[in-house]
KERO-780111 format. One record per residue: residue in one letter; x, y, z of N, C-alpha, C, CB in turn. Coordinates in steps of 0.1 Angstrom, whole numbers, plus 5000, padded with zeros to 4 digits. Each point is the difference from the previous one (the first is absolute). Glycine has a CB too. Layout:
aXYZXYZXYZXYZ/...
//
This chain:
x645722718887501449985004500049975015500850164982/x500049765024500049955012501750015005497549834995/x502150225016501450015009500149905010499950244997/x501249755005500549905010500050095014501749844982/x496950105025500450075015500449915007498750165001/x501549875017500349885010498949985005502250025005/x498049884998498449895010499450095007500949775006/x497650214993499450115014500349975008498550054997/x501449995018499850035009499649825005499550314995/x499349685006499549865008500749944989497550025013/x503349974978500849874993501450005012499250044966/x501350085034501350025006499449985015501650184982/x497449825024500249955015499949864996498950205017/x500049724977499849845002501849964996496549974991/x503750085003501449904997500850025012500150014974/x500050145034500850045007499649905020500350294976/x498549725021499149865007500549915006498950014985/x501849965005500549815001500949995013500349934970/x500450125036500950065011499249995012501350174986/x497749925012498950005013499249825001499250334996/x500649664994499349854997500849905004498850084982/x502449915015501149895005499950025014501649994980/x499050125025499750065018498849965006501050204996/x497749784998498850025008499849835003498750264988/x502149634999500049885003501149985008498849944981/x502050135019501049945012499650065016502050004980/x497850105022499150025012499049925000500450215002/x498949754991498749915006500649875003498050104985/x502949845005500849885005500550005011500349974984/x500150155020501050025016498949995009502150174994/x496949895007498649975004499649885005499650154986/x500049795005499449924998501049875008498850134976/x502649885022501149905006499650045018502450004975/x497650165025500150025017498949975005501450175001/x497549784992498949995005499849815003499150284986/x501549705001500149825004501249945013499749984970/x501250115031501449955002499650045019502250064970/x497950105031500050055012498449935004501850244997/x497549744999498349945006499250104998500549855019/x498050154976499150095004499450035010500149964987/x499849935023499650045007500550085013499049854988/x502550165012500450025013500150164992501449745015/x499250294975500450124992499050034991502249955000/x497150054997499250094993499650144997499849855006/x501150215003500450134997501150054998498650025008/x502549884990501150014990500249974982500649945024/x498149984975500050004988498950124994500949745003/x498450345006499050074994500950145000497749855009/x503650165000500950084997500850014992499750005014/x500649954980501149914986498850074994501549705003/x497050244992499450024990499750144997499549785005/x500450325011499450164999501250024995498450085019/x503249874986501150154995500649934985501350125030/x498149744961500149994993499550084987500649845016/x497850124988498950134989500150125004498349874995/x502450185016500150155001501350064993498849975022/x502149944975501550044992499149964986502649935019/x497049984976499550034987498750104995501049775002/x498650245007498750124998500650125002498049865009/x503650184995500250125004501149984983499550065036/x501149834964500750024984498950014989502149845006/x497050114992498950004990498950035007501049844986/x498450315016498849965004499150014997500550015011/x499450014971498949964992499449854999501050194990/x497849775014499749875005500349955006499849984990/x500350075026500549905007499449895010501350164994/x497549824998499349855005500849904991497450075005/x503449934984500549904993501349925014499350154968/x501649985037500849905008499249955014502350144991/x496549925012499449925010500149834995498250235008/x500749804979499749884994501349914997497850124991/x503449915006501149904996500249965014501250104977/x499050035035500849935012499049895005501550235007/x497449854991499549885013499349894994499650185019/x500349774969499649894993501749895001497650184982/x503149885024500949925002499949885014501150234986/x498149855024500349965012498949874999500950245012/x498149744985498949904998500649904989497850195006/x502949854983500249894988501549955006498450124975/x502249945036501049915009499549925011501550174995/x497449845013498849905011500149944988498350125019/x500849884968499649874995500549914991498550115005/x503450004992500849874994501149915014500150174970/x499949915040500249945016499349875000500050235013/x498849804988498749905000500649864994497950224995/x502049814992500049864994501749974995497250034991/x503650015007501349975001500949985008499550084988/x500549975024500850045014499549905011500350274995/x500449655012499849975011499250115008502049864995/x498150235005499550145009498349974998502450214995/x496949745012498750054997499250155006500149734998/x499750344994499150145010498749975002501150194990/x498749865020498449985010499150074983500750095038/x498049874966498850044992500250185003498149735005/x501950295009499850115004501250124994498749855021/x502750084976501250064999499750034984501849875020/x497650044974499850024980499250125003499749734984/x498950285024498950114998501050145007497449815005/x503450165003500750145010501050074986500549875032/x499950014958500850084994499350114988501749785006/x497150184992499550104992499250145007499849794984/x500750245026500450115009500850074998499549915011/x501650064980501250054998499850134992501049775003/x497950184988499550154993500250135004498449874995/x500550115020499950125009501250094999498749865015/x502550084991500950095005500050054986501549905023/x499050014967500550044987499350144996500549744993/x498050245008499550154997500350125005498749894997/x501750085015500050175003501650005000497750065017/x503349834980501350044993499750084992501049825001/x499050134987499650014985499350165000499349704995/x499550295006499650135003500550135006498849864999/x502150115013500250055010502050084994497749805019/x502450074975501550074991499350054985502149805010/x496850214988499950104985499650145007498949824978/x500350135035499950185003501150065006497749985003/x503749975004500950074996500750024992499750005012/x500549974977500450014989499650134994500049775001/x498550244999499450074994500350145010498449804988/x501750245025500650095009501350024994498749945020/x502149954981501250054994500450094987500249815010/x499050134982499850084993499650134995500149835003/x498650185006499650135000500650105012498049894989/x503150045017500750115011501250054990499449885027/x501250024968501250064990500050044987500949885012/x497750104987499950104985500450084996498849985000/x501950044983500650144998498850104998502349914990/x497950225014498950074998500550074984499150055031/x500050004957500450054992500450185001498649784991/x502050244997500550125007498850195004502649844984/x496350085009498650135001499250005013499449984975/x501449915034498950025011500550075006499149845002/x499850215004500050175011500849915011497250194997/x503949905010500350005014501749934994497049955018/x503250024967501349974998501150095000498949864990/x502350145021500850175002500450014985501450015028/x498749934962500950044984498850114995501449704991/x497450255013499150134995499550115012498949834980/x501850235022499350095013499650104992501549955022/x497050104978499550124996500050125012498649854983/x502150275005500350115013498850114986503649955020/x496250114994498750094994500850145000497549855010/x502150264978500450115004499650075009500449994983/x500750115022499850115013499250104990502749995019/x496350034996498850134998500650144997498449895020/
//
């Protein structure tokens, strides 16, 4: 006999997913534009800012896996150099295609850097259950001698 349960767990996050995933391509696109539009070379650490507080808001919303939003944001910024390249009047330096796969960097210690607070958050506001010692609802009083 089989019962109707609801989806596990990893079924209900990958679908719940799709939110962060739409987000991680629109940050990399926004990326990827400030990095064509404003120049790399004069800014370069405006777009590696964009990219840290972008994988740091998705690694602190999801921070199970969070090399996947490194990998969406910053695979954005190089496959915009090289559709620039051949479509756009804009040509980027040799040097500006190689700087953009730099972009990783920041993205990691975003990414990373928002699951481990996440994971603090977490563990600062935890409910505690009600058997742990030091909870006032259980105060043990000992009998008088």
């Amino acid at each position: 006999m089989t019962t109707a349960t609801s989806p596990a767990p990893a079924e209900q996050e990958s679908t719940n997913d799709i939110v962060q995933y739409i987000l991680a391509v629109l940050f990399g696109s926004a990326a990827a534009w400030l990095d064509l539009e404003v120049g790399a070379d004069e800014h370069i650490l405006l777009t590696a800012l964009v990219v840290t507080a972008s994988c740091m808001f998705l690694g602190f919303m999801r921070p199970r896996k969070p090399w996947r939003w490194v990998l969406i944001i910053g695979v954005c910024i190089p496959i915009a150099e090289w559709l620039a390249y051949f479509f756009l009047t804009q040509k980027p330096t040799t040097a500006q295609v190689y700087e953009s796969f730099l972009a990783f960097l920041p993205g990691i210690a975003g990414a990373y850097g928002g699951a481990l607070g996440r994971t603090v958050v977490n563990n600062l506001f935890a409910e505690t259950p009600n058997n742990v010692a030091g909870n006032p609802a259980q105060t043990i009083t000992r009998p008088k001698p």
